[in-house]
C-alpha positions in Angstrom: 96.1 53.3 107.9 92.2 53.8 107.9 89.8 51.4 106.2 87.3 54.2 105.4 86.2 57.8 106.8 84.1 55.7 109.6 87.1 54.2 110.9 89.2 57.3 111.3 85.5 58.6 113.0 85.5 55.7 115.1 89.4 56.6 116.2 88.8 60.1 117.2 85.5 59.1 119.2 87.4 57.1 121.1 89.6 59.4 122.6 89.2 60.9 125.7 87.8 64.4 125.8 91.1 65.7 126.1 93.7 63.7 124.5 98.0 64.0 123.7 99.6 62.2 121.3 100.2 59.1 123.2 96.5 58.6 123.1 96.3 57.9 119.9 97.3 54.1 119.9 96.0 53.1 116.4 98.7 54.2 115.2 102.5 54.9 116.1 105.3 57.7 115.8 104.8 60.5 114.4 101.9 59.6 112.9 100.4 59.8 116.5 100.8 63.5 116.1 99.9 64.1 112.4 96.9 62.4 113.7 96.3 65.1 116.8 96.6 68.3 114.5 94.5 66.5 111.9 91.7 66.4 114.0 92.1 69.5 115.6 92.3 71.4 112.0 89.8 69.3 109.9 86.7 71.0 110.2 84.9 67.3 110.0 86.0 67.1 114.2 84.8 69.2 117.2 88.1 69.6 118.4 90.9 72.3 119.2 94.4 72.2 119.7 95.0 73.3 123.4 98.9 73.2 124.2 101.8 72.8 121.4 104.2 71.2 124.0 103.0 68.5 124.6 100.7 68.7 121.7 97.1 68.3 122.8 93.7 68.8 121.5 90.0 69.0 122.9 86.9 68.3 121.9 84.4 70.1 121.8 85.4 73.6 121.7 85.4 74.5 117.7 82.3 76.3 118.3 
């Protein structure tokens, strides 16, 4: 799915600030949302889940 840990970096910086499932176009299905609470849990990304339905996450508030 991801050539190396700079790829996937490169996917999540390109999302908008606030982004759903849909946004994540590198990838499709469900995967789309793996890919949403991965971010939002792996302390690696600034980014917080913000709504379960729809799912959505935002970055910048981990603080």
């Amino acid at each position: 799915m991801f050539d190396s840990s700079e790829d996937l970096r490169a996917t999540f910086e390109a999302l908008p600030d606030r982004f759903v499932a849909d946004d994540v176009t590198r990838v499709s299905g469900s995967r789309r949302h793996l890919l949403v609470r991965f971010f939002a849990e792996a302390p690696a990304f600034d980014c917080v889940l913000v709504s379960e339905n729809p799912l959505c996450a935002k970055k910048g508030e981990s603080g």
